[in-house]
C-alpha positions as CSV (number, residue, x, y, z in Angstrom):
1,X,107.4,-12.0,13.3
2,X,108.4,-8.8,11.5
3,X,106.0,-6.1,12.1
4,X,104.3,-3.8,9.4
5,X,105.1,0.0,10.1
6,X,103.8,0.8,6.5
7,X,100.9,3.5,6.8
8,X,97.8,2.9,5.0
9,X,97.0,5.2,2.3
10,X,94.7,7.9,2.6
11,X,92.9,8.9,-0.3
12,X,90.8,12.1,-0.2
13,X,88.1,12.7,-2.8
14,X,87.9,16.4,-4.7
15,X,85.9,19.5,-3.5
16,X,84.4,18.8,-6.5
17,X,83.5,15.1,-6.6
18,X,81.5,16.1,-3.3
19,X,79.7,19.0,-4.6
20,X,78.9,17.4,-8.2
21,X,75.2,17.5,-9.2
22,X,73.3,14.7,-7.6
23,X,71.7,12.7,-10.1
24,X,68.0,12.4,-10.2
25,X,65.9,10.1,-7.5
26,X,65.0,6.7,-8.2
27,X,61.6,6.0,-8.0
28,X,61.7,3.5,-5.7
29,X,63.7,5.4,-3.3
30,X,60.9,8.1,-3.3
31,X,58.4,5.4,-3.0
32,X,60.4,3.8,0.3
33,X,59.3,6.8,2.7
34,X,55.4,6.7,2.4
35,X,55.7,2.9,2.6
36,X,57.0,3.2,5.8
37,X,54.7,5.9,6.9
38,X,51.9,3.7,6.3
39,X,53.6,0.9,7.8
40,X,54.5,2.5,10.9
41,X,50.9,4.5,11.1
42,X,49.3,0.9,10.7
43,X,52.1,-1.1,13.2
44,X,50.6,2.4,15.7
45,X,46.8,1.4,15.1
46,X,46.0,5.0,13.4
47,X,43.8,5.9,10.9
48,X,44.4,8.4,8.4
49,X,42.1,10.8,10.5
50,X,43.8,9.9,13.9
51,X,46.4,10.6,12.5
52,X,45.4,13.9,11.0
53,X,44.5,15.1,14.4
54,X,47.7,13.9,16.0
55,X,49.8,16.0,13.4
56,X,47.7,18.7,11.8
57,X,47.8,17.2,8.8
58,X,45.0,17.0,6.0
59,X,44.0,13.2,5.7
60,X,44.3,14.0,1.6
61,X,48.0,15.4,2.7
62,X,48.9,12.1,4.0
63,X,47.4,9.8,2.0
64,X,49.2,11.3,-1.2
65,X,52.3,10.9,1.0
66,X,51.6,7.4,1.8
67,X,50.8,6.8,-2.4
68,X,54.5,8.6,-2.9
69,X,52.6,11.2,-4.3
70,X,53.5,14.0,-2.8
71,X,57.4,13.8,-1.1
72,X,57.1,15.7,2.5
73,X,59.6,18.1,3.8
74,X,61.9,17.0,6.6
75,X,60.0,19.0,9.0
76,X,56.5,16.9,8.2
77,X,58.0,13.9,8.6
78,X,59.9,14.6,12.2
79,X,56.4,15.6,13.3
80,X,55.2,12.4,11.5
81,X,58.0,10.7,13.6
82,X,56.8,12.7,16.7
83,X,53.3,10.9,16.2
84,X,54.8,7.5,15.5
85,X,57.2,7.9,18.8
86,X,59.9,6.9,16.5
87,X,63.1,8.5,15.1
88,X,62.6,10.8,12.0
89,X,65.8,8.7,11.1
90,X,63.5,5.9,10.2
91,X,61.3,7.4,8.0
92,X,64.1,9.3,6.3
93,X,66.6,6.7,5.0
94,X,65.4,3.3,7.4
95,X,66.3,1.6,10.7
96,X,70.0,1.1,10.9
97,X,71.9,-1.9,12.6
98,X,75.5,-0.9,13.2
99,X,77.6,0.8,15.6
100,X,79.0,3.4,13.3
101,X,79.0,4.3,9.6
102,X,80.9,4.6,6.7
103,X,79.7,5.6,3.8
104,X,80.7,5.9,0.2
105,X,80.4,8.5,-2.3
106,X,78.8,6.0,-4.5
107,X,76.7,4.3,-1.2
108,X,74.8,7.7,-0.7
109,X,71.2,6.6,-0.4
110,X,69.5,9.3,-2.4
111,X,65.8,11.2,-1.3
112,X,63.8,13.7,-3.1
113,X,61.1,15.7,-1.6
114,X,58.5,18.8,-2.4
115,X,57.7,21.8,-0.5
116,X,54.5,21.8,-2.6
117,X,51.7,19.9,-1.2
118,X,50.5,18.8,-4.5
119,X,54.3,17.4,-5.1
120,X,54.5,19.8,-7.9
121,X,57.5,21.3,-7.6
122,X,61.0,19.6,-6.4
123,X,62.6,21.9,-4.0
124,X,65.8,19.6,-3.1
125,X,67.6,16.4,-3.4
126,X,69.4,14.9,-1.0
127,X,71.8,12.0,0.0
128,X,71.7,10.7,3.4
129,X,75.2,10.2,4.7
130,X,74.6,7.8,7.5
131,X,71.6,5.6,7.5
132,X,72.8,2.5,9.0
133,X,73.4,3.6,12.4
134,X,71.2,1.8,14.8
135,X,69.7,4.3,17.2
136,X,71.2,7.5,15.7
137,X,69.6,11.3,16.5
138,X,70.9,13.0,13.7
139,X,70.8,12.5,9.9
140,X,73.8,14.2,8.1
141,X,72.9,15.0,4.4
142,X,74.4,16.6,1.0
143,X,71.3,18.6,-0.2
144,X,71.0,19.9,-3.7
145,X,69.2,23.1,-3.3
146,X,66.3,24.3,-6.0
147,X,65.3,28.0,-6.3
148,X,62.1,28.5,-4.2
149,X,60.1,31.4,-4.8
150,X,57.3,30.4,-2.8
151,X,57.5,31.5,1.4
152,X,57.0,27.9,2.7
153,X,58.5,28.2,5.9
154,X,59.4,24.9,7.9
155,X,59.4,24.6,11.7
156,X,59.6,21.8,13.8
157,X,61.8,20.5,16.7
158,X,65.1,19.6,17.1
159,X,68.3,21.7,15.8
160,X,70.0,22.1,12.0
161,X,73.3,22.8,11.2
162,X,73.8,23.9,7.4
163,X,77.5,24.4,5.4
164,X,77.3,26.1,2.2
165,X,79.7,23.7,0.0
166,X,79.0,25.2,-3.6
167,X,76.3,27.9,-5.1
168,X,74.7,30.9,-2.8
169,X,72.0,30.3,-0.6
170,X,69.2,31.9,0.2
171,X,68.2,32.0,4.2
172,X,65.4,33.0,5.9
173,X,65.3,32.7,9.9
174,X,62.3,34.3,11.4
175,X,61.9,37.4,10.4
176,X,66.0,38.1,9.2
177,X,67.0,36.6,6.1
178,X,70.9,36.2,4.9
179,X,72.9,34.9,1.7
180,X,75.3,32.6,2.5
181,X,78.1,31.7,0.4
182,X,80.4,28.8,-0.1
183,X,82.2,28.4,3.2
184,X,79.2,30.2,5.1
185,X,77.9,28.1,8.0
186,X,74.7,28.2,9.7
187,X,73.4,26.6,13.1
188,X,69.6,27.3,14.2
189,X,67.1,25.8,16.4
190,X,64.6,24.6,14.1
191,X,61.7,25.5,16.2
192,X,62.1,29.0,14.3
193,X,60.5,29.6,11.0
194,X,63.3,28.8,8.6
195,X,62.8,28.6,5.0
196,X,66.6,27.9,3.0
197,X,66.9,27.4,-1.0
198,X,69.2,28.6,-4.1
199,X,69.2,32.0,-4.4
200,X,70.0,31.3,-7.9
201,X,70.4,27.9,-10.1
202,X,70.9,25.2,-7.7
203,X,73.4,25.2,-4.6
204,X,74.8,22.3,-2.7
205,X,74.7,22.3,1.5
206,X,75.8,19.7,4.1
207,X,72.8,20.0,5.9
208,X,73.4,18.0,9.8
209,X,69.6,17.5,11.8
210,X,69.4,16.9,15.2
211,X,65.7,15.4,16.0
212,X,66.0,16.7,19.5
Protein backbone atom coordinates (compact mmCIF):
# COMPACT_ATOMS: atom_id res chain seq x y z
CA UNK A 1 0.00 0.00 0.00
CA UNK A 2 1.35 3.39 -1.04
CA UNK A 3 1.71 5.61 1.81
CA UNK A 4 0.46 9.32 2.13
CA UNK A 5 3.43 11.76 2.86
CA UNK A 6 1.04 14.78 1.97
CA UNK A 7 0.92 17.21 5.00
CA UNK A 8 -2.41 18.36 6.16
CA UNK A 9 -3.08 21.98 5.74
CA UNK A 10 -2.86 24.33 8.37
CA UNK A 11 -5.04 27.15 8.28
CA UNK A 12 -4.50 29.98 10.74
CA UNK A 13 -7.28 32.49 11.44
CA UNK A 14 -6.44 36.54 11.39
CA UNK A 15 -5.32 38.69 14.50
CA UNK A 16 -8.32 40.16 13.56
CA UNK A 17 -10.97 37.43 13.29
CA UNK A 18 -9.83 36.69 17.02
CA UNK A 19 -10.08 40.05 18.33
CA UNK A 20 -13.46 41.00 16.44
CA UNK A 21 -16.28 42.40 18.72
CA UNK A 22 -18.11 39.61 20.35
CA UNK A 23 -21.57 39.70 19.63
CA UNK A 24 -24.13 40.26 22.27
CA UNK A 25 -25.16 37.20 24.85
CA UNK A 26 -27.97 35.12 24.22
CA UNK A 27 -30.39 35.13 26.83
CA UNK A 28 -30.41 31.71 27.39
CA UNK A 29 -26.75 31.51 27.85
CA UNK A 30 -27.05 34.10 30.69
CA UNK A 31 -29.92 32.25 32.09
CA UNK A 32 -27.65 28.76 32.10
CA UNK A 33 -25.37 29.93 35.12
CA UNK A 34 -27.99 30.78 37.89
CA UNK A 35 -29.85 27.56 36.78
CA UNK A 36 -27.12 25.68 37.79
CA UNK A 37 -26.46 27.62 40.92
CA UNK A 38 -29.71 26.77 42.13
CA UNK A 39 -29.34 23.35 41.04
CA UNK A 40 -26.19 22.67 42.57
CA UNK A 41 -27.15 24.81 45.98
CA UNK A 42 -30.38 22.48 46.04
CA UNK A 43 -28.32 18.95 44.79
CA UNK A 44 -25.99 20.51 48.40
CA UNK A 45 -29.23 20.76 50.63
CA UNK A 46 -28.67 24.82 51.18
CA UNK A 47 -30.93 27.28 51.62
CA UNK A 48 -30.55 30.66 50.27
CA UNK A 49 -29.51 31.80 53.94
CA UNK A 50 -27.06 28.80 54.38
CA UNK A 51 -25.79 29.63 51.77
CA UNK A 52 -25.46 33.37 52.49
CA UNK A 53 -23.47 32.48 55.55
CA UNK A 54 -21.23 30.04 53.71
CA UNK A 55 -20.19 32.79 51.12
CA UNK A 56 -20.92 36.25 52.43
CA UNK A 57 -23.40 36.77 50.16
CA UNK A 58 -26.75 38.77 50.64
CA UNK A 59 -29.65 36.12 50.21
CA UNK A 60 -31.31 39.08 47.79
CA UNK A 61 -27.67 38.82 45.92
CA UNK A 62 -28.17 35.33 45.25
CA UNK A 63 -31.45 34.90 44.55
CA UNK A 64 -31.34 37.65 41.68
CA UNK A 65 -28.39 35.50 40.51
CA UNK A 66 -30.37 32.34 40.61
CA UNK A 67 -33.51 34.44 38.63
CA UNK A 68 -30.51 35.48 35.90
CA UNK A 69 -31.05 38.69 37.20
CA UNK A 70 -28.06 39.93 38.08
CA UNK A 71 -24.82 38.03 36.08
CA UNK A 72 -21.94 37.52 38.96
CA UNK A 73 -18.39 38.22 38.45
CA UNK A 74 -16.00 35.23 38.13
CA UNK A 75 -14.76 35.84 41.48
CA UNK A 76 -18.52 35.33 43.13
CA UNK A 77 -18.96 32.37 41.42
CA UNK A 78 -15.43 30.52 42.37
CA UNK A 79 -16.39 31.34 45.92
CA UNK A 80 -19.93 30.07 44.95
CA UNK A 81 -17.93 26.95 43.62
CA UNK A 82 -15.87 26.91 46.88
CA UNK A 83 -19.38 26.47 48.77
CA UNK A 84 -20.63 23.88 46.31
CA UNK A 85 -17.14 21.89 46.59
CA UNK A 86 -17.24 21.87 42.89
CA UNK A 87 -15.23 23.42 40.05
CA UNK A 88 -15.95 27.15 39.22
CA UNK A 89 -15.64 25.39 35.69
CA UNK A 90 -19.04 24.11 36.15
CA UNK A 91 -20.81 26.99 36.91
CA UNK A 92 -19.04 28.93 34.19
CA UNK A 93 -19.67 27.17 30.93
CA UNK A 94 -20.88 23.34 32.35
CA UNK A 95 -19.44 19.83 33.19
CA UNK A 96 -17.32 18.70 30.35
CA UNK A 97 -16.84 14.98 29.13
CA UNK A 98 -13.68 14.71 27.06
CA UNK A 99 -10.11 14.34 27.31
CA UNK A 100 -9.18 17.44 25.56
CA UNK A 101 -10.69 20.29 23.59
CA UNK A 102 -10.96 21.88 20.45
CA UNK A 103 -12.80 24.54 19.96
CA UNK A 104 -13.96 26.71 17.08
CA UNK A 105 -14.11 30.29 16.54
CA UNK A 106 -17.72 29.90 15.76
CA UNK A 107 -18.16 26.99 18.92
CA UNK A 108 -17.16 29.78 21.49
CA UNK A 109 -19.89 29.35 24.15
CA UNK A 110 -20.54 32.96 25.02
CA UNK A 111 -21.14 34.59 28.90
CA UNK A 112 -22.07 37.93 30.04
CA UNK A 113 -21.77 39.19 33.46
CA UNK A 114 -22.12 42.53 35.74
CA UNK A 115 -19.94 43.97 38.30
CA UNK A 116 -23.04 45.74 39.50
CA UNK A 117 -25.08 44.04 41.97
CA UNK A 118 -28.26 45.28 40.63
CA UNK A 119 -26.95 43.80 37.03
CA UNK A 120 -27.10 47.28 35.78
CA UNK A 121 -24.25 47.77 34.06
CA UNK A 122 -22.33 45.09 31.74
CA UNK A 123 -18.77 45.20 32.52
CA UNK A 124 -17.53 42.23 30.01
CA UNK A 125 -18.34 39.59 27.62
CA UNK A 126 -16.73 36.63 27.27
CA UNK A 127 -16.27 33.31 25.31
CA UNK A 128 -15.13 30.34 27.11
CA UNK A 129 -12.58 28.53 25.09
CA UNK A 130 -12.67 25.14 26.53
CA UNK A 131 -15.75 23.93 28.32
CA UNK A 132 -15.81 20.38 27.51
CA UNK A 133 -13.01 19.16 29.28
CA UNK A 134 -13.97 16.75 31.98
CA UNK A 135 -12.24 17.68 35.18
CA UNK A 136 -10.34 20.77 33.98
CA UNK A 137 -8.81 23.60 36.67
CA UNK A 138 -8.65 26.32 34.35
CA UNK A 139 -11.05 28.17 32.12
CA UNK A 140 -9.32 30.07 29.21
CA UNK A 141 -11.47 32.93 27.88
CA UNK A 142 -11.55 35.92 25.07
CA UNK A 143 -13.09 38.76 27.28
CA UNK A 144 -14.51 41.88 25.77
CA UNK A 145 -13.62 44.49 28.17
CA UNK A 146 -16.26 47.56 29.05
CA UNK A 147 -14.93 50.89 30.64
CA UNK A 148 -15.54 50.59 34.51
CA UNK A 149 -15.54 53.64 36.34
CA UNK A 150 -16.62 52.23 39.47
CA UNK A 151 -13.66 50.67 42.08
CA UNK A 152 -15.19 47.07 42.35
CA UNK A 153 -12.26 45.23 43.11
CA UNK A 154 -12.45 41.28 42.76
CA UNK A 155 -10.48 38.81 44.94
CA UNK A 156 -10.73 35.37 45.30
CA UNK A 157 -8.44 32.19 45.04
CA UNK A 158 -6.71 30.71 42.53
CA UNK A 159 -4.32 32.50 39.86
CA UNK A 160 -5.08 34.70 36.43
CA UNK A 161 -3.16 35.10 33.63
CA UNK A 162 -4.34 38.07 31.29
CA UNK A 163 -2.92 38.95 27.42
CA UNK A 164 -3.93 42.21 26.07
CA UNK A 165 -4.89 41.17 22.26
CA UNK A 166 -6.54 44.58 21.08
CA UNK A 167 -7.58 48.08 22.99
CA UNK A 168 -5.58 49.41 26.35
CA UNK A 169 -6.40 48.14 29.49
CA UNK A 170 -6.79 49.47 32.54
CA UNK A 171 -5.12 47.43 35.65
CA UNK A 172 -5.43 47.76 39.11
CA UNK A 173 -3.33 45.18 41.49
CA UNK A 174 -3.53 46.17 45.06
CA UNK A 175 -2.57 49.29 45.59
CA UNK A 176 -0.36 49.85 41.93
CA UNK A 177 -2.32 50.17 38.95
CA UNK A 178 -0.78 49.90 35.15
CA UNK A 179 -1.97 50.32 31.38
CA UNK A 180 -1.39 47.56 29.46
CA UNK A 181 -1.25 47.61 25.79
CA UNK A 182 -1.70 45.09 23.05
CA UNK A 183 1.04 42.54 23.53
CA UNK A 184 1.18 43.40 27.40
CA UNK A 185 0.90 40.32 29.57
CA UNK A 186 -0.11 40.03 33.07
CA UNK A 187 0.08 37.03 35.69
CA UNK A 188 -1.25 37.65 39.35
CA UNK A 189 -2.42 35.63 42.26
CA UNK A 190 -5.94 36.45 42.49
CA UNK A 191 -6.07 36.47 46.18
CA UNK A 192 -4.92 40.35 45.58
CA UNK A 193 -7.44 43.06 44.98
CA UNK A 194 -7.45 43.25 41.26
CA UNK A 195 -9.89 45.28 39.37
CA UNK A 196 -9.12 45.16 35.15
CA UNK A 197 -11.37 46.98 32.44
CA UNK A 198 -11.06 49.39 29.15
CA UNK A 199 -9.32 52.21 29.84
CA UNK A 200 -11.16 53.58 26.95
CA UNK A 201 -13.98 52.06 24.46
CA UNK A 202 -13.85 48.41 24.87
CA UNK A 203 -10.52 46.19 24.74
CA UNK A 204 -10.18 42.49 24.11
CA UNK A 205 -7.91 40.03 26.64
CA UNK A 206 -7.23 36.34 26.67
CA UNK A 207 -7.89 36.08 30.11
CA UNK A 208 -6.55 32.10 31.47
CA UNK A 209 -8.05 31.25 35.38
CA UNK A 210 -6.56 28.88 37.40
CA UNK A 211 -9.28 27.85 40.37
CA UNK A 212 -6.38 26.85 42.59
Amino acid sequence: MEENTQKPQIVVDSFEELTGEISPTATSDVQEIGKRIEYLRKEKGLSLDELSKLTGFDVELLSNIEESKVQPQLGTLIKLSKAFDSAFGRLVSGVGNKLFSITRKDEQKIVSRSTSHEGQKQVYTYKSLAPEVKGRHMEAMIVQLEENPEPDTSIHEGEEFIYVLDGVVSLKIGEDVFTLESGDSVYYLSTTPHLIAAENGKATILAVLYEG
